[in-house]
C-alpha positions as CSV (number, residue, x, y, z in Angstrom):
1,X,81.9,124.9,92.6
2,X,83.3,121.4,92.7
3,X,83.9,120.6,96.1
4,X,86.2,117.4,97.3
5,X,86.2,115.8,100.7
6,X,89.0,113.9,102.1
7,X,90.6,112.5,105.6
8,X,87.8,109.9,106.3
9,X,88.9,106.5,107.8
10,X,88.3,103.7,109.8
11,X,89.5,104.7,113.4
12,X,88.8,103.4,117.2
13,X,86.5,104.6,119.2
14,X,87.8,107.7,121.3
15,X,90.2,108.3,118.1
16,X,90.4,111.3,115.9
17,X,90.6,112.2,112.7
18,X,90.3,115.3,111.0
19,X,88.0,115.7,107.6
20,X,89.3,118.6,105.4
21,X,86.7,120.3,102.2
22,X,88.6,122.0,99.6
23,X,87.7,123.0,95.7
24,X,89.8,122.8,93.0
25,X,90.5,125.9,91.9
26,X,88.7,128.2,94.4
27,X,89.3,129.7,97.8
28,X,86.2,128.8,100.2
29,X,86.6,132.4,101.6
30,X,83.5,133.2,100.1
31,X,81.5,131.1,101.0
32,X,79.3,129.4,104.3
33,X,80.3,125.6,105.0
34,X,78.6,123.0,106.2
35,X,79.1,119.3,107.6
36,X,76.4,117.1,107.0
37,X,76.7,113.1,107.5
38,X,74.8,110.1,106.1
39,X,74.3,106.7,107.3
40,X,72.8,104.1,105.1
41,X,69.0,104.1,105.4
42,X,68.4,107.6,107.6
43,X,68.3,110.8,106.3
44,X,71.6,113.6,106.0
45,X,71.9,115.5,108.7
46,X,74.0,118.6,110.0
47,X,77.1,118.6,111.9
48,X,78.7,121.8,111.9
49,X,78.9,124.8,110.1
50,X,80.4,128.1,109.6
51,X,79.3,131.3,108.5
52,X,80.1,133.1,105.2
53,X,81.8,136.0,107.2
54,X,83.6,136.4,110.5
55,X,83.7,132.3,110.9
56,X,81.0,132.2,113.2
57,X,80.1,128.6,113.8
58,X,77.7,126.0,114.8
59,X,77.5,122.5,115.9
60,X,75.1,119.7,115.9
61,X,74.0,119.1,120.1
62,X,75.8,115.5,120.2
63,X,79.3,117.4,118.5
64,X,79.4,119.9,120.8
65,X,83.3,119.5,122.4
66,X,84.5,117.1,120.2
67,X,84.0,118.6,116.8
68,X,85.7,121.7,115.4
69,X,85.1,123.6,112.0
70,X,88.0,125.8,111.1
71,X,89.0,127.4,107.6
72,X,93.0,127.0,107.1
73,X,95.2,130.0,106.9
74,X,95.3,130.0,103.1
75,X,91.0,130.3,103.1
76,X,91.3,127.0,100.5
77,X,90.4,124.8,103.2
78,X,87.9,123.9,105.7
79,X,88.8,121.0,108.1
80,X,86.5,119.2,110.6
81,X,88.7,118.4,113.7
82,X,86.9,115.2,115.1
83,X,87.8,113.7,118.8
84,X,86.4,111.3,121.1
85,X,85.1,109.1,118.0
86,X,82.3,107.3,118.9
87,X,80.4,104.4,116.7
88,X,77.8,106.6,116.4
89,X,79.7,109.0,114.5
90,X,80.1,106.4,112.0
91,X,79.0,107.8,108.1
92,X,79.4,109.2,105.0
93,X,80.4,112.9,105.4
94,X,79.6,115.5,103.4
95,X,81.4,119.2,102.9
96,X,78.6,121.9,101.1
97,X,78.7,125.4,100.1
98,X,76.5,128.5,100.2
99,X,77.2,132.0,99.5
100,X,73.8,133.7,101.6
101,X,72.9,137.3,101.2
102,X,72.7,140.2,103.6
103,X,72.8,139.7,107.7
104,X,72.8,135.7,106.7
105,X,76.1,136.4,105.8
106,X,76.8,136.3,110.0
107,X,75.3,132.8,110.9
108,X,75.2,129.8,109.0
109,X,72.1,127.1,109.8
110,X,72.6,122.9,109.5
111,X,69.7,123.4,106.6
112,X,70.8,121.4,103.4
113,X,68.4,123.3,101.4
114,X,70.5,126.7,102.3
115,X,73.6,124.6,100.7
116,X,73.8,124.3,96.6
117,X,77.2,122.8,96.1
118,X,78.7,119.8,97.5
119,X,81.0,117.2,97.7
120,X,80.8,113.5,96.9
121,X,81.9,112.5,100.7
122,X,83.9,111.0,102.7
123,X,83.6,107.6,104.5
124,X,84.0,107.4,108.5
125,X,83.8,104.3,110.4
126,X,84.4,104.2,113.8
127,X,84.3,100.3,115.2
128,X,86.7,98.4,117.4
């Protein structure tokens, strides 16, 4: 599964943008998504994810309110609505895949060992 971020920019603080994770090809139906993020020098770390069935989703503490995951009407698509941009928020943003088994199916965690597929990223830089 070849997955391909897109919709990262440089944007003002308290601006939005909205980071979308498709693959060629597929639906992302199937599959649970995650948002992870990167700055240069630390390590990735979860942002958001949703679960492989009935959407149910989960956001990193400092997200909370300002970030949504949603999959598009057509399945192909997740976005990550973003609001009240802050520096902070500034990195490299990854989309990644998993397809868990059983009740796992229900939740999805910001683990990116549970992920096997994923995208090449997407910059964000929010600066003044």
């Amino acid at each position: 599964l070849q997955l391909v971020e897109s919709g990262g920019d440089l944007v003002q603080p308290g601006g939005s943008l909205r980071l979308s994770c498709g693959a060629s090809g597929f639906t992302l139906d199937d599959y649970s998504i995650g948002w992870f993020r990167q700055v240069p020098g630390k390590e990735r770390e979860g942002v958001s994810c949703m679960s492989r069935i009935d959407d149910n989703t989960y956001y990193k503490n400092s997200v909370k309110g300002r970030f949504t995951i949603a999959r598009d009407k057509t399945r192909k698509t997740v976005h990550l609505q973003m609001f009240s941009l802050k520096p902070e928020d500034s990195a490299v943003y990854y989309c990644a895949a998993a397809q868990p088994e059983g009740p796992e199916r229900l939740f999805c965690r910001l683990d990116e060992t549970d992920y096997g597929d994923w995208g090449q990223g997407t910059q964000v830089i929010v600066s003044s």
